[in-house]
N, C-alpha and C positions, 0 to 999 in steps of 0.2 A: 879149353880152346875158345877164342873169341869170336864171334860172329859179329858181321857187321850188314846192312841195310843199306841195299842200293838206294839210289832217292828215286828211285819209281815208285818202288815198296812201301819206304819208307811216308811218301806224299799220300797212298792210296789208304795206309793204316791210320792219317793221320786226320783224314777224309772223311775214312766211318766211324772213327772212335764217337762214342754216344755224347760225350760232352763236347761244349761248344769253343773252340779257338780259334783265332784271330793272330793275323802278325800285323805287325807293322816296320817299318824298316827305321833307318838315324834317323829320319827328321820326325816320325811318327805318324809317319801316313801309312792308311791300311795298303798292305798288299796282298792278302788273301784269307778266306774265311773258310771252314769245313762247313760242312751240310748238317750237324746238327745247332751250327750258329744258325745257317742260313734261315734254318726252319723256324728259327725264332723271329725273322723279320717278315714284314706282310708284304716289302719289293722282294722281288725276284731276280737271280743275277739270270744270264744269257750266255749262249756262246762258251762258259768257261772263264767270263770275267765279270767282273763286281759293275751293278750298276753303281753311276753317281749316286741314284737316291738310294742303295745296299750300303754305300759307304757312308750317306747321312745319318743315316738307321744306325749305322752299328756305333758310330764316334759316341753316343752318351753312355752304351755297355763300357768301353774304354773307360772315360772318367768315372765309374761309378766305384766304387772301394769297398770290399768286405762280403758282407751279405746283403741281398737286395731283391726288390720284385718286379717283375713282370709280367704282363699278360702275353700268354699265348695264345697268338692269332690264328691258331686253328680250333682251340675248343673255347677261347674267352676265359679261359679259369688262370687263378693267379700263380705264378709260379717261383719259388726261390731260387735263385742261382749266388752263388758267390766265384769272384774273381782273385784271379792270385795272375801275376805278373812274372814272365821268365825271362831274363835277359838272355840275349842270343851272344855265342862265340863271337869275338873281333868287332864288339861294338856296331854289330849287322843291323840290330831293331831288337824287336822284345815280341816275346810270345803271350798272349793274353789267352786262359784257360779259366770256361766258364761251367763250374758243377753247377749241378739241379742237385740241390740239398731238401726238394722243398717234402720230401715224405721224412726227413730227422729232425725239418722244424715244425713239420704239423705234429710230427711225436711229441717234439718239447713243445708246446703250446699245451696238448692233450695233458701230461705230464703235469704241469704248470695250474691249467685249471682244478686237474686233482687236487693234487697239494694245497691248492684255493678251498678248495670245495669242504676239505678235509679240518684246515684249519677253521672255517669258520662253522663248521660242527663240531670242534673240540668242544668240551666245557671250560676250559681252562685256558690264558690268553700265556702264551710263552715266556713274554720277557717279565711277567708280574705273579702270574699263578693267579690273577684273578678271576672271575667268570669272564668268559665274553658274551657281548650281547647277546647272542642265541641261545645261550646257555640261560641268559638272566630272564629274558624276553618267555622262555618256556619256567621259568620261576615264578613269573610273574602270573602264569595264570589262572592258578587255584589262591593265587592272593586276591584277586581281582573277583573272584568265583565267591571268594567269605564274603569280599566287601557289601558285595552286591546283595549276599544271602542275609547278611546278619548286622550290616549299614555299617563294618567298624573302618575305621579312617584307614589310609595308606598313603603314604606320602613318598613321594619323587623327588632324590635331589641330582642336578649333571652339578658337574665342575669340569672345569679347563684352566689349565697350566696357559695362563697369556704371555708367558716370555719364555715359552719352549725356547724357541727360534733364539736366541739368547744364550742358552746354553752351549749350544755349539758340539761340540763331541758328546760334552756331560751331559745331555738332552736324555737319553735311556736312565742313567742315574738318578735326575729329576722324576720323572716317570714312576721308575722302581721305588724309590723314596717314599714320595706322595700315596701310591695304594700301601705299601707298610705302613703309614701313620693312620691313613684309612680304617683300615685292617685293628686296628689297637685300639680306633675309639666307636668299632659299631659294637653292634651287639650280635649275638650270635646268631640272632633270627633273621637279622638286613643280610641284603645282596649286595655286592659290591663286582663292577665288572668294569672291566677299559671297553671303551666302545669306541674309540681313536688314538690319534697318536699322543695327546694327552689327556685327552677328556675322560673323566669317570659318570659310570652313572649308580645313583644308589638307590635305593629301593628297602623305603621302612616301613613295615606293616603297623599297624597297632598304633600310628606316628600321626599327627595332627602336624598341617603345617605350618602352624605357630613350632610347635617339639621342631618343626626339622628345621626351621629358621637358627632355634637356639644352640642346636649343633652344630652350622655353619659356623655360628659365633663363635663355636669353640672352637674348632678346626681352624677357619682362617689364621687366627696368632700364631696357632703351634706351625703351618706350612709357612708363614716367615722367619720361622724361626730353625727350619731347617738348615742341618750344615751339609753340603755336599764336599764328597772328596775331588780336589782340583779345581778347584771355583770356590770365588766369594759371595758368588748370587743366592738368593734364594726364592723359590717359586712366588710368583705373585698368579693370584688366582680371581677368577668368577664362578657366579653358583646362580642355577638356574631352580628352581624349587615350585612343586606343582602338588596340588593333593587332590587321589581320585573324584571323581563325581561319579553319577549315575548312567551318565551318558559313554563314559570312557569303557573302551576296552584296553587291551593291550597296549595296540599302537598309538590309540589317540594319548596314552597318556604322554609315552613317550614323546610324542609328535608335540604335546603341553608342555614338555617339560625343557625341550629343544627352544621352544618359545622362550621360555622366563629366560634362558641362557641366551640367547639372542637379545634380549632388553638389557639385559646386565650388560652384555657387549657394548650397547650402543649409547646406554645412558655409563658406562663406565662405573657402574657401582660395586660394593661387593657382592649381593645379591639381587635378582628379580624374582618376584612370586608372581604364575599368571593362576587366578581362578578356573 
């Protein structure tokens, strides 16, 4: 059996539903809003109808598309709504219907930062399998611990892929490439981690920064000399190179080594070494 809704009923249901809707008729002027729209604007209708300034207020909800935020003017806190658009029977107007999504996008935000949080405590960086900085950065610190103890060298190299951006799709390929050829020419004591989208950083104990100069020299030929599948390019690179001192911990080394790859950058060379 079908049942059908008077439009008393029908207007009164439509009234307190907790989300917010708005009509408007053919030309697209508002004709009426429910009370959990209203509650969203800081005018106030009267009487039963829409102030001018209720129907100022509401016209940028109308343009807005998808998902979006607002303040609500009774607690100041931000709030999501998304809008979806109903055409009405016989070309009448369109019904505009606004959810409060905003507790499924603070979930996915929360969600989001895990998965953040999560990855950058891996040890292991996804698309390479190599460390990632946090992994390498906690490697680093009983290296840094001898040097200190027992004066033996350790040396810092970054490198960056300067024609990612080039590659285009085959950009991950490049990436993936470069830390395998990595990988072939360290030693099994060095650390090797992605610490950006194409930057590596390495980390050789026992390594004078003359040694880690002279394995740049080796590496730089073989990464132009890479063949990638779908492209004729091959990686052109910079290398930033730093070797501990007395002063460095952890991060200054790092922080040292970021340098010499910044001088490379600027002088355009293959290498910079900062003391």
């Amino acid at each position: 059996m079908d049942f059908t809704l008077d439009s008393g009923t029908a207007q009164q249901l439509l009234k307190s539903l907790p989300m917010g809707i708005v009509t408007t008729n053919a030309k697209g002027e508002i004709t009426w809003a429910n009370d959990a729209m209203l509650r969203l604007l800081k005018t106030r209708s009267s009487g039963g109808k829409l102030s001018l300034d209720a129907v100022e207020e509401l016209q940028p909800f109308l343009e807005s598309k998808g998902t979006f935020t607002v303040l609500d003017p009774n607690s100041g806190s931000q709030i999501w709504l998304r809008h979806v658009a109903v055409d009405l029977a016989g070309g009448a107007g369109r019904s505009h219907i606004f959810e409060d999504v905003t507790e499924a996008k603070d979930f996915q935000q929360e969600r989001d930062q895990l998965a953040e949080t999560v990855r950058r405590q891996s040890p292991t960086d996804e698309l390479t399998g190599l460390l990632t900085q946090h992994a390498l950065m906690q490697g680093l610190l009983p290296l840094v611990s001898l040097s200190r103890r027992y004066d033996m060298p350790l040396s810092m190299v970054m490198l960056e892929i300067k024609n990612l951006k080039a590659f285009s799709d085959h950009g991950p390929n490049a990436v993936v490439a470069t830390g395998r050829l990595l990988k072939e020419q360290m030693r099994w004591a060095d650390m090797i981690a992605r610490v950006g989208e194409g930057q590596f950083l390495l980390a050789l104990p026992e390594t004078s920064k003359a040694a880690a100069a002279q394995l740049v020299d080796k590496i730089y030929p073989l990464l132009t000399q890479l063949k990638l599948p779908g492209t004729d390019l091959q990686p052109q690179a910079a290398f930033g190179i730093t070797e501990w001192s007395r002063n460095d911990d952890v991060k200054r080394l790092i922080r040292r080594t970021e340098k010499a790859l910044d001088l490379a950058r600027e002088d355009d060379t293959r290498y910079a070494e900062v003391m």
